[in-house]
N, C-alpha and C positions, 0 to 999 in steps of 0.2 A: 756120657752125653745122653740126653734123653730124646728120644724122636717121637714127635705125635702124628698119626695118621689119618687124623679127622678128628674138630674139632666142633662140638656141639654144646651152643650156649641152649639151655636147660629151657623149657615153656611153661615147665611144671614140676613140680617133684615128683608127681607120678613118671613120666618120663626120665628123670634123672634116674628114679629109680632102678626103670628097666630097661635102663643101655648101665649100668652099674653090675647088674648082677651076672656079665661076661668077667669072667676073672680078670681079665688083662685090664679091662676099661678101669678107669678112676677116672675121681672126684679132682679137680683140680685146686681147688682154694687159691690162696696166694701162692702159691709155686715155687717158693723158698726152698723146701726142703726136697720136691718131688724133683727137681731140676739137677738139684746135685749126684743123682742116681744115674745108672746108665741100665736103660729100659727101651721097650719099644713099646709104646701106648696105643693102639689100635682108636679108641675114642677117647678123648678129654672133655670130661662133663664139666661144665662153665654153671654156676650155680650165681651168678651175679643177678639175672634179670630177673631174680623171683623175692627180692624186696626183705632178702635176708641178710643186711648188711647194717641193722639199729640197734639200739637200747634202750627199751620200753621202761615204765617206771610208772607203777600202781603204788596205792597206802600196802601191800602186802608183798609187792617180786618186784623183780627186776626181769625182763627179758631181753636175754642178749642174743641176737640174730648167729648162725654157724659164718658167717661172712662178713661178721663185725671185724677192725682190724683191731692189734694191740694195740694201736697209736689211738685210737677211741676208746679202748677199755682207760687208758692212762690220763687221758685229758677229760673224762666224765666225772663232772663234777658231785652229782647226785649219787654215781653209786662210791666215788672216792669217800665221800663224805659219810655215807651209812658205813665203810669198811675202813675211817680212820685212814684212808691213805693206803692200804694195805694192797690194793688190787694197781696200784700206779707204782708202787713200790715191788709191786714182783716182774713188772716189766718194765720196767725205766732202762736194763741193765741188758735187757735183751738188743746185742748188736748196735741198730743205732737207729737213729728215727725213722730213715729211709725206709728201712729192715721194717721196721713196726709199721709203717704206711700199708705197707704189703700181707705181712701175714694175718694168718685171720686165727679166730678162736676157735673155729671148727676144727682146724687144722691142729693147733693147737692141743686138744683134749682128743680128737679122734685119736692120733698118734700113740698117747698113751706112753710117749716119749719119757724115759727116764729122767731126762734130764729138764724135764719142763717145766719154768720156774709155773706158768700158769695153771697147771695141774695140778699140784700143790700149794697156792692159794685159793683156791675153788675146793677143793676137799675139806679145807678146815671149815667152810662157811657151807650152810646149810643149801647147797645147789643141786638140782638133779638135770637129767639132759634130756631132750625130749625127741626121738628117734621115730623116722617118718611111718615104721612098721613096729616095731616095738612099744610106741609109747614112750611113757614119763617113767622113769627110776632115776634114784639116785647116785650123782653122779661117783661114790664109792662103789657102789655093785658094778656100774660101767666100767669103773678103771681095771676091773680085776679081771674082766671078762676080756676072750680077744678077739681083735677084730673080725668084722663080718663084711657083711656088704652092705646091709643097711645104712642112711644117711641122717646123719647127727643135724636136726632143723636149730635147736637152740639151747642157750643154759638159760636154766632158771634159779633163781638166786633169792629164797622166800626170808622175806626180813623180819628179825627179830629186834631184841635190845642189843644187841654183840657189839664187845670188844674186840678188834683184830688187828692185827700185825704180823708183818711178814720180814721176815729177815733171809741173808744168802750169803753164801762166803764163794768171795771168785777167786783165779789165781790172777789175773786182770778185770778192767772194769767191766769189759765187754766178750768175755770170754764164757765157753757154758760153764755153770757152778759147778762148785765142788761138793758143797749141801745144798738144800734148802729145806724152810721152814716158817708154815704158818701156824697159827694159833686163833681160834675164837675163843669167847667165853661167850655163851649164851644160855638161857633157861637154866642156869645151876650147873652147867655143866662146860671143861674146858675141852676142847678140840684141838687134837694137835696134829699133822700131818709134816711129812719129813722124804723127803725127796732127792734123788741126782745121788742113789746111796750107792751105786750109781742108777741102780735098777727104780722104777718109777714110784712114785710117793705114794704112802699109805697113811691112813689115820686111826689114832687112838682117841678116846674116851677117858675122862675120870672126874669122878663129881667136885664142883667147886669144893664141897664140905674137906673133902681126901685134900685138893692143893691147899686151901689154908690151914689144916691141923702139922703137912706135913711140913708146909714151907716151899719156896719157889725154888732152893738149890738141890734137896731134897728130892723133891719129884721131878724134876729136870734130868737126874741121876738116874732117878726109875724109870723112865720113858725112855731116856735114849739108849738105854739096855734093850728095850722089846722093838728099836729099829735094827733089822740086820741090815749090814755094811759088809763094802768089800772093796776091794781099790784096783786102781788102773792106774792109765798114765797121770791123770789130774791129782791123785791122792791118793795114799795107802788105808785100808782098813782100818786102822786103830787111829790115825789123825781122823778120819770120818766119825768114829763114832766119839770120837773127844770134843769134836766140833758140833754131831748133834748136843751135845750134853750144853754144853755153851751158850748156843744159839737158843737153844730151849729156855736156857735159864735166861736168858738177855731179854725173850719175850714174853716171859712169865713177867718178870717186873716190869717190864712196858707197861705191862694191863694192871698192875697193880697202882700205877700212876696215873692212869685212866681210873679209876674207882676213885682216886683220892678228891679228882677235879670235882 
């Protein structure tokens, strides 16, 4: 059970900042995950009234607010549409609508969660995160790094020509995955990110030229060898990584379907 001892909706991010940087204090987002903990929270920072809950959309990014929920990443039609469906498809499977009302994206990527289908489709696509003291980096160098105290304002999502799709293997529909896996292809080059191994998702690189000399089953094979895997209750190591290899190949010809249109 979690108890909060004062609860302070935010004026600013300067102030959110610095009632954040007491160890104890957190960021509250949707409170999905932090509720299921048993904690004493001395302050709960409320980050709603600071107009970080949209999804901007230029000829060049997308900005998506730290307070946007799932259930807005899945029903936007502009960024569905630049990402083939691929950003509604890594969370459609998240719990269930209600769930998705609530949770937010901040929450979401700060976590750094293994098992996040939404970490893993934001890796494959050219996103960085933009951090109220740190600035703008890429949201691969964020995922590696560990948490701080600093607070995650938004992802940014710069558009290119990309192909993407996201696939995930559950043991039910609304259960956490047992993989997951995206893929772009953009500027010559395909993106692949692989996740819930169970530990949190990472992405490769290899030039378009490399996937169509070797073929999509081929390189599928090579990739899901440099994801380490390892199992728990959901799945065993060697189904993991027989599953990365699958799923990789399943969206390698996704995209290759997309090319032909």
């Amino acid at each position: 059970m979690i108890k909060i001892k004062e609860y302070v909706m935010a004026e600013s991010l300067e102030q959110a900042y610095e009632l954040n940087q007491k160890k104890r204090n957190c960021i509250i987002g949707g409170m999905l995950w932090l509720k299921m903990g048993s904690r004493m929270v001395p302050t709960a920072i409320d980050l709603s009234n600071l107009g970080l809950n949209t999804i901007e959309e230029n000829e060049e990014e997308f900005s998506i607010g730290c307070m946007t929920t799932l259930r807005q990443l899945e029903q936007h039609e502009g960024l569905n549409s630049y990402t083939n469906g691929a950003v509604s498809e890594s969370v459609r499977s998240i719990v269930g609508v209600q769930f998705r009302n609530l949770a937010t994206v901040g929450g979401s990527i700060f976590g750094r969660f293994g098992f996040s289908d939404v970490l893993t489709c934001f890796l494959a696509l050219d996103t960085w995160v933009e951090l109220y003291k740190g600035g703008c980096i890429p949201l691969a160098e964020f995922a590696r790094q560990k948490p701080d105290r600093d607070i995650l304002v938004r992802l940014i999502v710069k558009k290119h020509e990309d192909k993407s799709v996201y696939l995930s293997h559950r043991n039910s529909k609304t259960d956490f995955p047992v993989l997951t896996c995206g893929i772009s292809l953009r500027d010559g080059h395909v993106y692949t990110s692989v996740g819930a191994r169970p530990s949190r998702a990472v992405c490769l690189c290899v030039s378009e030229a490399d996937w169509k000399k070797k073929g999509s089953e081929a390189l599928a094979g090579e990739l899901a060898a440099q994801f380490p895997t390892e199992g728990n209750m959901r799945a065993g190591k060697e189904f993991r990584s027989h599953l990365a290899e699958v799923l990789i190949g399943r969206g390698l010809k996704q995209i290759e379907k997309m090319q032909e249109v």
